[in-house]
PQR file of N, CA, C, O and H, with PARSE charges and radii, in Angstrom:
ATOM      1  N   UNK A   1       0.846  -1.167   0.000 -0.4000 1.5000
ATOM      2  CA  UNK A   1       0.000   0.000   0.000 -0.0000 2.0000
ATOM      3  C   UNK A   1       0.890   1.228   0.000  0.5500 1.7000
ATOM      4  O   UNK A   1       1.915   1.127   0.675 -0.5500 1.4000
ATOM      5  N   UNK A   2       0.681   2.360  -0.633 -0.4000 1.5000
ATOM      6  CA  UNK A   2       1.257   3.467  -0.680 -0.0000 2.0000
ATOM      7  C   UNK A   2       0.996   4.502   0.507  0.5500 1.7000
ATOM      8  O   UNK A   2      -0.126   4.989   0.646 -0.5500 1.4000
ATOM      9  H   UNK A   2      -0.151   2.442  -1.181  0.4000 1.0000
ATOM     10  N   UNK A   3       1.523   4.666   0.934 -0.4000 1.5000
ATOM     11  CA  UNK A   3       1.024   6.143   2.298 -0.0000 2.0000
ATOM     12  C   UNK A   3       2.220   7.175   2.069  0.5500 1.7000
ATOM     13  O   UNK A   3       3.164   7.197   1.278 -0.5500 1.4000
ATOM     14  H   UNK A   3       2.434   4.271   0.821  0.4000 1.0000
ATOM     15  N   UNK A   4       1.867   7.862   2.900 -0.4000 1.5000
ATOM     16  CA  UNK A   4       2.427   9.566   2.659 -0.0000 2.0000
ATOM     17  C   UNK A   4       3.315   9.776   3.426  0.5500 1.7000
ATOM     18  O   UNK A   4       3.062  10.845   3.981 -0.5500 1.4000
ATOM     19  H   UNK A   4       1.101   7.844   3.542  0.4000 1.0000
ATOM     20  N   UNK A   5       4.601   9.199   3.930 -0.4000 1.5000
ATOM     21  CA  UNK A   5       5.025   9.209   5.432 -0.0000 2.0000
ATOM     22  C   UNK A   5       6.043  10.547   5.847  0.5500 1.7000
ATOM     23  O   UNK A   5       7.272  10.618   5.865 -0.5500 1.4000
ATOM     24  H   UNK A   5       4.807   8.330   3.479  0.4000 1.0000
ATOM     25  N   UNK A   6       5.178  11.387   6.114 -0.4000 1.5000
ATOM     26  CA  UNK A   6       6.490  12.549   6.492 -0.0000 2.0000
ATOM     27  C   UNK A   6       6.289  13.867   5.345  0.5500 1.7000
ATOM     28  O   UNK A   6       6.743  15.007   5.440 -0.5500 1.4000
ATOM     29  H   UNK A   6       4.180  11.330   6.100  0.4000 1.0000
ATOM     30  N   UNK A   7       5.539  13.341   4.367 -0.4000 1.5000
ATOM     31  CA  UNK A   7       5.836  14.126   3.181 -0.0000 2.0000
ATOM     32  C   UNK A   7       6.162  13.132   2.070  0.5500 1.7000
ATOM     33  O   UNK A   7       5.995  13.511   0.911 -0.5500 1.4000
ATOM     34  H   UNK A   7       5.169  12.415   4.290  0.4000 1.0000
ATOM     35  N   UNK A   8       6.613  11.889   2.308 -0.4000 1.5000
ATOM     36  CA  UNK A   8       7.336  11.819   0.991 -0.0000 2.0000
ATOM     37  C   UNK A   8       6.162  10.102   0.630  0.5500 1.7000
ATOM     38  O   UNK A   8       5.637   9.353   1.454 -0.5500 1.4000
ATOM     39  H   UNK A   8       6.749  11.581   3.250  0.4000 1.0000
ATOM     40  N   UNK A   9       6.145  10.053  -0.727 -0.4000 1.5000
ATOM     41  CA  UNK A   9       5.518   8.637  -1.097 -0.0000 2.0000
ATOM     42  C   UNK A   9       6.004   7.159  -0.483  0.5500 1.7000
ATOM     43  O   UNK A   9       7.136   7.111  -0.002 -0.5500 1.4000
ATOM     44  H   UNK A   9       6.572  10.661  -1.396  0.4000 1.0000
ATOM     45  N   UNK A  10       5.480   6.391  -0.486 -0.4000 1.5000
ATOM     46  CA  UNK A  10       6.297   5.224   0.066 -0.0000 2.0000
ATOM     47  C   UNK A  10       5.308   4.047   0.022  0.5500 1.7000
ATOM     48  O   UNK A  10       4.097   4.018   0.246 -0.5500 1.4000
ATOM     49  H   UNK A  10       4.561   6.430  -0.877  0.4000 1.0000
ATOM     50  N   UNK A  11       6.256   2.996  -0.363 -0.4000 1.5000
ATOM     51  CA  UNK A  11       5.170   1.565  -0.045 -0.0000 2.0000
ATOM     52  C   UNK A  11       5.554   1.079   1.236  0.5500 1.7000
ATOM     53  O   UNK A  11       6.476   1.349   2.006 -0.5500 1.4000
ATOM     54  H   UNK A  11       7.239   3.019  -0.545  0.4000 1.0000
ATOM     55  N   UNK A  12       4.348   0.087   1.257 -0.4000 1.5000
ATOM     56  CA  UNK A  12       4.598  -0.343   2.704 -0.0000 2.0000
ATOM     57  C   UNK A  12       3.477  -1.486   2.909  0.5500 1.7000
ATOM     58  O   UNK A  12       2.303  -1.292   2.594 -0.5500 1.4000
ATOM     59  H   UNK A  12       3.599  -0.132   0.632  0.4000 1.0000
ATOM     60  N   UNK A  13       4.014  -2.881   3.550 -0.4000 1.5000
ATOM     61  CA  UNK A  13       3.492  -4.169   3.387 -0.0000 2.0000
ATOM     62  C   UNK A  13       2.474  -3.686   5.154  0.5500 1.7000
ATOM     63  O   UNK A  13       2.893  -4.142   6.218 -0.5500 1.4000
ATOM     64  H   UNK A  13       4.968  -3.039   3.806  0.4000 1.0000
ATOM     65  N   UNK A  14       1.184  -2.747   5.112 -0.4000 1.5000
ATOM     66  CA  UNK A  14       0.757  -3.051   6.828 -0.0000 2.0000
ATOM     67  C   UNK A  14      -0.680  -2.513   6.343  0.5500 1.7000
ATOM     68  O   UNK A  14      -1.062  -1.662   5.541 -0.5500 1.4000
ATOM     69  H   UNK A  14       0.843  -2.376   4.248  0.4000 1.0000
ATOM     70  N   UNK A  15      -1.259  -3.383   7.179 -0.4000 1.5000
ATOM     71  CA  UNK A  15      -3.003  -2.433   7.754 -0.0000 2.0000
ATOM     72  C   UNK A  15      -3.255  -1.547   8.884  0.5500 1.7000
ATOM     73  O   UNK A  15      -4.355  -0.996   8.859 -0.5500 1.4000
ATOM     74  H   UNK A  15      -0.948  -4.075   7.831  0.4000 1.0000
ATOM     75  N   UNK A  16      -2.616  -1.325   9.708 -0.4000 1.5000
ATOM     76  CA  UNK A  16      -2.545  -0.808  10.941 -0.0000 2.0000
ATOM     77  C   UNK A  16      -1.818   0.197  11.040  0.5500 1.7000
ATOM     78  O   UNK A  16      -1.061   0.409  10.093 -0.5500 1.4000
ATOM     79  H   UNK A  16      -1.722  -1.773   9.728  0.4000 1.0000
ATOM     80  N   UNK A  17      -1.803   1.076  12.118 -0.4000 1.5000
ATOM     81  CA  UNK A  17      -1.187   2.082  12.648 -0.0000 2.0000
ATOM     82  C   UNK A  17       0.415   1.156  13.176  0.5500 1.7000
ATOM     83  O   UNK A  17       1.584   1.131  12.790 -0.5500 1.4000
ATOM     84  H   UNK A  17      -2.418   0.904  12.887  0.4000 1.0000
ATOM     85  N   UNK A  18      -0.300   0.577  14.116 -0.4000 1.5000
ATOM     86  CA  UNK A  18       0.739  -0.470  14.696 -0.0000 2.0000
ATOM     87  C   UNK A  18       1.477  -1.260  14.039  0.5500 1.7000
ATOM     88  O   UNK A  18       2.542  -1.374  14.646 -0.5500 1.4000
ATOM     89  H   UNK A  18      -1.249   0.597  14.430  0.4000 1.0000
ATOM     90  N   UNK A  19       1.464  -1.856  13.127 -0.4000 1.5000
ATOM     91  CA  UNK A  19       2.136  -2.162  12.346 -0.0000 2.0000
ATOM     92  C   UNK A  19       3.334  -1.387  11.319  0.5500 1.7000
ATOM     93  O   UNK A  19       4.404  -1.975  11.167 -0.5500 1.4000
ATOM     94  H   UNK A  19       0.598  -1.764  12.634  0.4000 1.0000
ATOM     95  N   UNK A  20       3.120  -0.133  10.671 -0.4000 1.5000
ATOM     96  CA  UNK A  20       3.367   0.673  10.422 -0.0000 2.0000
ATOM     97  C   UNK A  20       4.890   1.140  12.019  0.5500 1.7000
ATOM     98  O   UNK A  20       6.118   1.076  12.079 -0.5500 1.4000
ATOM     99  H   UNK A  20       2.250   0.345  10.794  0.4000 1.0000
ATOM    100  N   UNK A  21       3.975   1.483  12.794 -0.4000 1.5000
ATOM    101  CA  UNK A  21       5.192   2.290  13.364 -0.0000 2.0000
ATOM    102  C   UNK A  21       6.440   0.625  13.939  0.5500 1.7000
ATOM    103  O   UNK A  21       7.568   0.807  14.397 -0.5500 1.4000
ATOM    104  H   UNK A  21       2.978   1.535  12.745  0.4000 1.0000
ATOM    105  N   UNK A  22       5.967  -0.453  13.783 -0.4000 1.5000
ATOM    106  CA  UNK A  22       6.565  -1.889  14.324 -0.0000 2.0000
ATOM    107  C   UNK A  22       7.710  -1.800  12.763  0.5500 1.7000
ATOM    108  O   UNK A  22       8.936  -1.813  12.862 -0.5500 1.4000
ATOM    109  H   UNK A  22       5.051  -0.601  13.411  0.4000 1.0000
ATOM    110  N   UNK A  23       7.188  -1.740  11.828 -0.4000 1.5000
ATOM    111  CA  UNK A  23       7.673  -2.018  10.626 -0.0000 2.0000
ATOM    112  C   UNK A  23       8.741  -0.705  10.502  0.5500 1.7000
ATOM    113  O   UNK A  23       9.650  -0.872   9.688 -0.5500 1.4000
ATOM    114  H   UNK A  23       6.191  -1.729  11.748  0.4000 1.0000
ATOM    115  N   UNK A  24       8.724   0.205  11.018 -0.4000 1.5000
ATOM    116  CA  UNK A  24       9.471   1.644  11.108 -0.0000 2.0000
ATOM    117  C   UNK A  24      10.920   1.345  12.110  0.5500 1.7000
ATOM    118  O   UNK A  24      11.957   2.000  12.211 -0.5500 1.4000
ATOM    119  H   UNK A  24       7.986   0.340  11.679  0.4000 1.0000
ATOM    120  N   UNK A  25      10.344  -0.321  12.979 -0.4000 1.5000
ATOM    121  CA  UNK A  25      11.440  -0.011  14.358 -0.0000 2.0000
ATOM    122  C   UNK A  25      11.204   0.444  15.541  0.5500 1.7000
ATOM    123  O   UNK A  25      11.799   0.047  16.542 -0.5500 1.4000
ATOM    124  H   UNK A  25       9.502  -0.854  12.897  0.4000 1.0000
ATOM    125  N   UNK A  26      10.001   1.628  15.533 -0.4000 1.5000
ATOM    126  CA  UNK A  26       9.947   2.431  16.296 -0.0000 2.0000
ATOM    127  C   UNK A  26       8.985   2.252  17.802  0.5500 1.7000
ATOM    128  O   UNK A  26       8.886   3.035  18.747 -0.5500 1.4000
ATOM    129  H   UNK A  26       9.518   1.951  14.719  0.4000 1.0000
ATOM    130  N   UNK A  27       8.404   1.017  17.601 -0.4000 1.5000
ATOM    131  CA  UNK A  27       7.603   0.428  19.089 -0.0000 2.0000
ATOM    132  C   UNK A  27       8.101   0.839  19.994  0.5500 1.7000
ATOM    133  O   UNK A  27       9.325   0.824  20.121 -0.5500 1.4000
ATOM    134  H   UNK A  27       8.485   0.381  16.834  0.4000 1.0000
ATOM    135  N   UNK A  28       7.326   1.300  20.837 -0.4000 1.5000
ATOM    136  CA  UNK A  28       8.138   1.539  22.320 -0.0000 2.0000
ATOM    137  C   UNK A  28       9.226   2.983  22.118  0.5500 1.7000
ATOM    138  O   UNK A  28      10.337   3.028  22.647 -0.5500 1.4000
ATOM    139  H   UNK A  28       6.332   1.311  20.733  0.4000 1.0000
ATOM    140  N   UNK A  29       8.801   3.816  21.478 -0.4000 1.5000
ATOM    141  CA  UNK A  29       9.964   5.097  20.770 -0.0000 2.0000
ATOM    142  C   UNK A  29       8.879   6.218  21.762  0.5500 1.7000
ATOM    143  O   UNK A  29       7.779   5.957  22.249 -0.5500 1.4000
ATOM    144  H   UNK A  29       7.899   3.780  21.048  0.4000 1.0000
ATOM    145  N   UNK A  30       9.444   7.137  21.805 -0.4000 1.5000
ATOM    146  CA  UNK A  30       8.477   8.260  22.429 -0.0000 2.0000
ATOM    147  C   UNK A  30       7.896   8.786  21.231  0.5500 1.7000
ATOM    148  O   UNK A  30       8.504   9.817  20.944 -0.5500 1.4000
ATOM    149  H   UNK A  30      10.337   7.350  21.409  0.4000 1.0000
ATOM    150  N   UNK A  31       7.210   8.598  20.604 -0.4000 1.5000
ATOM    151  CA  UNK A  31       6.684   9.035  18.898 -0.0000 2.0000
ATOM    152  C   UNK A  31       5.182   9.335  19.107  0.5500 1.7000
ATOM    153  O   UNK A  31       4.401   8.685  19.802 -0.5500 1.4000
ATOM    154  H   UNK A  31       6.716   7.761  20.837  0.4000 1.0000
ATOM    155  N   UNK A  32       4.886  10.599  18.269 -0.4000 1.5000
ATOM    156  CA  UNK A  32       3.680  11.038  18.175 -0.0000 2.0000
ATOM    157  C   UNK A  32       3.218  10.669  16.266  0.5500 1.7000
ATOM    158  O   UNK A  32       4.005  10.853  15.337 -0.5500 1.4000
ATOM    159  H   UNK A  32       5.520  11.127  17.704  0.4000 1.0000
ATOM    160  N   UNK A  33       1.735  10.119  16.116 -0.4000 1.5000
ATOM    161  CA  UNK A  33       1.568   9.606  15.026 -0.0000 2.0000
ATOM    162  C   UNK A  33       0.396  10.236  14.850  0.5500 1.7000
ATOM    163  O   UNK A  33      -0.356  10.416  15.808 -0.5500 1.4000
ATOM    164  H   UNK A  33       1.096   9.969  16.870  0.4000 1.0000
ATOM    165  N   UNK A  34       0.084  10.661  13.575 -0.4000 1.5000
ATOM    166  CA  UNK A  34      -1.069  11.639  13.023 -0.0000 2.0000
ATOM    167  C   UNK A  34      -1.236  10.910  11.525  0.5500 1.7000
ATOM    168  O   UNK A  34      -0.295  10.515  10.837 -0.5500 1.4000
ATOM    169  H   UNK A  34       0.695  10.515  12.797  0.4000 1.0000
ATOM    170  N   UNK A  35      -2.478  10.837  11.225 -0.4000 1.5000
ATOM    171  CA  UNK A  35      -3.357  10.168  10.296 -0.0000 2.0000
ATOM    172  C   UNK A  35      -4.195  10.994   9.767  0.5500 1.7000
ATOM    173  O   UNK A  35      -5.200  11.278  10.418 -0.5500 1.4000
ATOM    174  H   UNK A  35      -3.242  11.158  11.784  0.4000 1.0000
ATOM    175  N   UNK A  36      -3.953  11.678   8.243 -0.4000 1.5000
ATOM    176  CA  UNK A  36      -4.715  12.592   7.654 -0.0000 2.0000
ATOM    177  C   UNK A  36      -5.334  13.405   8.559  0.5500 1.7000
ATOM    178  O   UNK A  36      -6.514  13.432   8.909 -0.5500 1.4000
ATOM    179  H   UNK A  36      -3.136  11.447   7.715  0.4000 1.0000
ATOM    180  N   UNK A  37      -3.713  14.548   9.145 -0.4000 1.5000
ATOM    181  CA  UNK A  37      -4.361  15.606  10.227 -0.0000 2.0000
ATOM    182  C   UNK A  37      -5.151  15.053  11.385  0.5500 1.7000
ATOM    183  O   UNK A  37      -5.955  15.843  11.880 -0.5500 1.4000
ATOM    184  H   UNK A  37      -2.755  14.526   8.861  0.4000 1.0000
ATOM    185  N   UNK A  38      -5.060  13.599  12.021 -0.4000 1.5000
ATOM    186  CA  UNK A  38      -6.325  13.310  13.147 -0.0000 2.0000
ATOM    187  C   UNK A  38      -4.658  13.088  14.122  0.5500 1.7000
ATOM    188  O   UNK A  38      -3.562  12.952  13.579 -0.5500 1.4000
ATOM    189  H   UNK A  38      -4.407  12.958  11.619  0.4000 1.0000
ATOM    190  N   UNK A  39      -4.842  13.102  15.216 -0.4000 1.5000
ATOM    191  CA  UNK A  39      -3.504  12.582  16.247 -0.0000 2.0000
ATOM    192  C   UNK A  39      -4.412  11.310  16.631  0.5500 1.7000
ATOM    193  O   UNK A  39      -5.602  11.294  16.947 -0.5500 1.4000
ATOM    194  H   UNK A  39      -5.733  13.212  15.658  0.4000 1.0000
ATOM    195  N   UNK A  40      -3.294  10.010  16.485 -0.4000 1.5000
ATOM    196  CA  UNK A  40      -3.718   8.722  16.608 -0.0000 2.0000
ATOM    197  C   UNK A  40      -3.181   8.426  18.428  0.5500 1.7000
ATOM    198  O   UNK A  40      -2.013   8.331  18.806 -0.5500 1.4000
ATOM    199  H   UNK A  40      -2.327  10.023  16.229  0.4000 1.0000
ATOM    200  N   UNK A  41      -4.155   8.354  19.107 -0.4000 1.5000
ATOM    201  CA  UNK A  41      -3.652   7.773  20.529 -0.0000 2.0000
ATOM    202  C   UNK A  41      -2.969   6.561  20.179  0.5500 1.7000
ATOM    203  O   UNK A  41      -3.366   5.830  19.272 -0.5500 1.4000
ATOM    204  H   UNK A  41      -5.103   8.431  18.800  0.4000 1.0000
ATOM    205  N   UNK A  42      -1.809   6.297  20.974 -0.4000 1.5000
ATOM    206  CA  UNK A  42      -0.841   5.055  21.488 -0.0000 2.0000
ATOM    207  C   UNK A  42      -2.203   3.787  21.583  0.5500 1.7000
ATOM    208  O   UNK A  42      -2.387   2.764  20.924 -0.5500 1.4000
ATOM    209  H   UNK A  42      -1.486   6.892  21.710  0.4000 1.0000
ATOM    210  N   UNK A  43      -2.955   4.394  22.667 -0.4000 1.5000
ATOM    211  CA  UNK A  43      -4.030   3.271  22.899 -0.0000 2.0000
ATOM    212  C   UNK A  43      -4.846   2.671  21.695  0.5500 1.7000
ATOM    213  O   UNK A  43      -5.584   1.687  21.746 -0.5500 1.4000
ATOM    214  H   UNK A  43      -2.805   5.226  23.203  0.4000 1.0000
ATOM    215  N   UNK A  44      -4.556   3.493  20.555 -0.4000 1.5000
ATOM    216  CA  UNK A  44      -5.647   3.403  19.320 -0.0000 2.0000
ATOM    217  C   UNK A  44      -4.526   2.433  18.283  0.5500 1.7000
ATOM    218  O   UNK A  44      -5.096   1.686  17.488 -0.5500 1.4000
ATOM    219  H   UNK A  44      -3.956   4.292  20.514  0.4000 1.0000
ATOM    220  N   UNK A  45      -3.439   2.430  18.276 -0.4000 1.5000
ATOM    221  CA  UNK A  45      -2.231   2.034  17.254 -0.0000 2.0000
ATOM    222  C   UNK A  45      -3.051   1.265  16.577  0.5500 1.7000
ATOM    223  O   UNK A  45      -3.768   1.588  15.629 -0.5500 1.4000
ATOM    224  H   UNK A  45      -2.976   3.037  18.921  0.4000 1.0000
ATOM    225  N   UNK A  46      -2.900  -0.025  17.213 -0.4000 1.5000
ATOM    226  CA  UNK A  46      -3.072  -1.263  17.126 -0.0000 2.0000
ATOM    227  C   UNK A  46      -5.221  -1.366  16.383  0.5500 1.7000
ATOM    228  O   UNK A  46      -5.411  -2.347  15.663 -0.5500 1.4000
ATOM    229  H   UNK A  46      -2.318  -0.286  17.983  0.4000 1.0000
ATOM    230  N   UNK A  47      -5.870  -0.892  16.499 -0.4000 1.5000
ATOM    231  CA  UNK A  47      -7.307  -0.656  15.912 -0.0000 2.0000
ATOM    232  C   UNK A  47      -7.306   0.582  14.776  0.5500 1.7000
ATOM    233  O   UNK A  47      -8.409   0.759  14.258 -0.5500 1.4000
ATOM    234  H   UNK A  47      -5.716  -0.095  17.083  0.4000 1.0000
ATOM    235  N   UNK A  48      -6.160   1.515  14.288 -0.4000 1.5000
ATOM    236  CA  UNK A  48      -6.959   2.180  13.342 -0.0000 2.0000
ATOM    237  C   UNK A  48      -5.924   1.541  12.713  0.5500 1.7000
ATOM    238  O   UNK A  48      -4.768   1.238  13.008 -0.5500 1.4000
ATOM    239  H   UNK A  48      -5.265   1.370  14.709  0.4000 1.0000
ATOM    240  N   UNK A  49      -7.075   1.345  11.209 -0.4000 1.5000
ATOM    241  CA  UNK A  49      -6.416   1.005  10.086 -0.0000 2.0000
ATOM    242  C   UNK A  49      -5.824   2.026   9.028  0.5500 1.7000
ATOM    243  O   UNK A  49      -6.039   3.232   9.144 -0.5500 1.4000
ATOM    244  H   UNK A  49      -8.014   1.591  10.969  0.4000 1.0000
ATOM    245  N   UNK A  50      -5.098   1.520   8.029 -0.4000 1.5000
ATOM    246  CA  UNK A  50      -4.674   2.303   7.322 -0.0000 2.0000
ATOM    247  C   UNK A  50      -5.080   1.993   5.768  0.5500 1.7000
ATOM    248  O   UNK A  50      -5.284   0.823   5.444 -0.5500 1.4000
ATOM    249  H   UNK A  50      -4.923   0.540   7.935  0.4000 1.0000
ATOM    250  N   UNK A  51      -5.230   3.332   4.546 -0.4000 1.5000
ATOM    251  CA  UNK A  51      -6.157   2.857   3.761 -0.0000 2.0000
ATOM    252  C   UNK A  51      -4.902   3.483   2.620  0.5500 1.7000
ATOM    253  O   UNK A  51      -4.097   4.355   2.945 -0.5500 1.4000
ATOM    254  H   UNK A  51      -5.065   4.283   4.809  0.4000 1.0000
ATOM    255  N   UNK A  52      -4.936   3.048   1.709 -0.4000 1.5000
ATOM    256  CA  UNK A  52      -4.188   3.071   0.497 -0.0000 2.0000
ATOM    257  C   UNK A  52      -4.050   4.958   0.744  0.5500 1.7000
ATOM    258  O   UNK A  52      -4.929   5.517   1.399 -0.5500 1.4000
ATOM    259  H   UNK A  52      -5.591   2.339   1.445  0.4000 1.0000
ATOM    260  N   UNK A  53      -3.166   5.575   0.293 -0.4000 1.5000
ATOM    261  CA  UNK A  53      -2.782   7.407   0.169 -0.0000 2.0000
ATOM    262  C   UNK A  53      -3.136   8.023   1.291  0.5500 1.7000
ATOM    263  O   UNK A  53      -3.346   9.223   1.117 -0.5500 1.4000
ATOM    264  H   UNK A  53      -2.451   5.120  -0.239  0.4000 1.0000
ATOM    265  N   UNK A  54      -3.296   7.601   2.497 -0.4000 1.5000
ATOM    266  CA  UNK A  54      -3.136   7.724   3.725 -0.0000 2.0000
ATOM    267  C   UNK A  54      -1.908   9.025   4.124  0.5500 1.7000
ATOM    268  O   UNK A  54      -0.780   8.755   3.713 -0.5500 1.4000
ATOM    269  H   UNK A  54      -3.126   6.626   2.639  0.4000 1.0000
ATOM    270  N   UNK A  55      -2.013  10.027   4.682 -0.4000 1.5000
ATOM    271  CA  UNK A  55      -0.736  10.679   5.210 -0.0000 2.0000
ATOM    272  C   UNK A  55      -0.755  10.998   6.530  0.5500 1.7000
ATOM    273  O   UNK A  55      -1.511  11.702   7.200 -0.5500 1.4000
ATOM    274  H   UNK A  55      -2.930  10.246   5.017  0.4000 1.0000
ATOM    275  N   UNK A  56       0.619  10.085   6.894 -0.4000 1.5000
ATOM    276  CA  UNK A  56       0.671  10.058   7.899 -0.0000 2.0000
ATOM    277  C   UNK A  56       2.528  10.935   8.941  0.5500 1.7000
ATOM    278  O   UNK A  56       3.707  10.779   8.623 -0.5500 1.4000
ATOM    279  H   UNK A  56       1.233   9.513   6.350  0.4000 1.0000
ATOM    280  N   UNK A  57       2.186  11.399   9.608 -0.4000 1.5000
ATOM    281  CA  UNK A  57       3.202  12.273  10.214 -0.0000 2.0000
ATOM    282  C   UNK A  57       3.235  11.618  11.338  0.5500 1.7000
ATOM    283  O   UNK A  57       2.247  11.319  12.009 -0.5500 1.4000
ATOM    284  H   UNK A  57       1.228  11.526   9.866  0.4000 1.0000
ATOM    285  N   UNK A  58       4.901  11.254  11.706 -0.4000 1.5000
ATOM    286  CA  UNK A  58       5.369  10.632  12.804 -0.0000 2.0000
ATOM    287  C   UNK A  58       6.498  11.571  13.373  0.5500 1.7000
ATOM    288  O   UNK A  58       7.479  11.786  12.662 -0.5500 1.4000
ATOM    289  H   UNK A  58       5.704  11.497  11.162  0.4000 1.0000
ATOM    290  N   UNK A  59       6.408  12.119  14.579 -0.4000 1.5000
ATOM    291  CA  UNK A  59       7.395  13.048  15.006 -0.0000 2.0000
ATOM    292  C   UNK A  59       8.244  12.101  15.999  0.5500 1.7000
ATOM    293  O   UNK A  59       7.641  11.056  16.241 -0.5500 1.4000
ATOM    294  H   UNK A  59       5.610  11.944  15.157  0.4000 1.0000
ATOM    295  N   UNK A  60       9.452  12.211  16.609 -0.4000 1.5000
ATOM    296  CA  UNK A  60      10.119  11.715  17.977 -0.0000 2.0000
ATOM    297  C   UNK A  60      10.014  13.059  18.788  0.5500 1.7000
ATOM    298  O   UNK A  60      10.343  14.197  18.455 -0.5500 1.4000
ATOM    299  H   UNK A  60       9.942  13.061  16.413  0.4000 1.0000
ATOM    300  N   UNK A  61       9.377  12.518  20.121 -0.4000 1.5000
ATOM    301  CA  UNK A  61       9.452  13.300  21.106 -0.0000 2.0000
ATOM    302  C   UNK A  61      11.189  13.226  21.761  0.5500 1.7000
ATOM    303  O   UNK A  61      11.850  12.248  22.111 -0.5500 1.4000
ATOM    304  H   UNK A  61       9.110  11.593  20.392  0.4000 1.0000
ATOM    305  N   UNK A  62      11.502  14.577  21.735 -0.4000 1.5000
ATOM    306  CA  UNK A  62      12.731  14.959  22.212 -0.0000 2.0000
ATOM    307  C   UNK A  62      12.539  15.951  23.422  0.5500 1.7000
ATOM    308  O   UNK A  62      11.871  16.978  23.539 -0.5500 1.4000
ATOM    309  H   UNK A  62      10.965  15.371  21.451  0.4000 1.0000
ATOM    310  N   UNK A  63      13.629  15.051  24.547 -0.4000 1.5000
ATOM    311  CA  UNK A  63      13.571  15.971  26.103 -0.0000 2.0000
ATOM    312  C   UNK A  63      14.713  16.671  25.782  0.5500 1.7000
ATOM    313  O   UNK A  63      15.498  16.459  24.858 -0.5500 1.4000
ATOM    314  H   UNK A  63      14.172  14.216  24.452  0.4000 1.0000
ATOM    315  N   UNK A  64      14.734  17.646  26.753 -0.4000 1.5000
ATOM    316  CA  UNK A  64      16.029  18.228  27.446 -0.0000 2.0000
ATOM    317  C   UNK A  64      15.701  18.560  28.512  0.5500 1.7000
ATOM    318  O   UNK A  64      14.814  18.155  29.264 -0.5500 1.4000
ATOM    319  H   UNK A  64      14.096  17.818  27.504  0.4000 1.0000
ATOM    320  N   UNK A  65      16.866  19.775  28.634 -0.4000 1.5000
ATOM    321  CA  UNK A  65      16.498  20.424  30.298 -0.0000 2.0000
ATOM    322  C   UNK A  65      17.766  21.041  30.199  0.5500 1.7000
ATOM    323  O   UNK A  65      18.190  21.733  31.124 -0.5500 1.4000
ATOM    324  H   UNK A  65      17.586  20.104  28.023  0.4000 1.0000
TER
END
């Protein structure tokens, strides 16, 4: 399936949110994930699906101090 990741085109073998960010590496990452402008809760990963031209924005949460 094709999705939008970041800006740029891309294939990608997943139905899920969760899958998607598993297939990225990034499980367990401090990462915020957004689905055509909606913010996808952590609790939601794993239940929203993903549909062919999908864009999706994944940020890493970065600390300091």
């Amino acid at each position: 399936m094709q999705l939008y990741l970041n800006g740029e085109a891309q294939e990608f073998n997943v139905t899920t949110v969760a899958e998607l960010v598993a297939s990225l590496q990034l499980t367990g990452k401090r990462i915020a994930v957004e689905r055509n402008e909606q913010i996808v809760p952590r609790s939601r990963h794993a239940e929203t699906a993903l549909e062919e031209f999908d864009r999706i924005e994944i940020v890493h949460a970065i600390g300091g101090g």
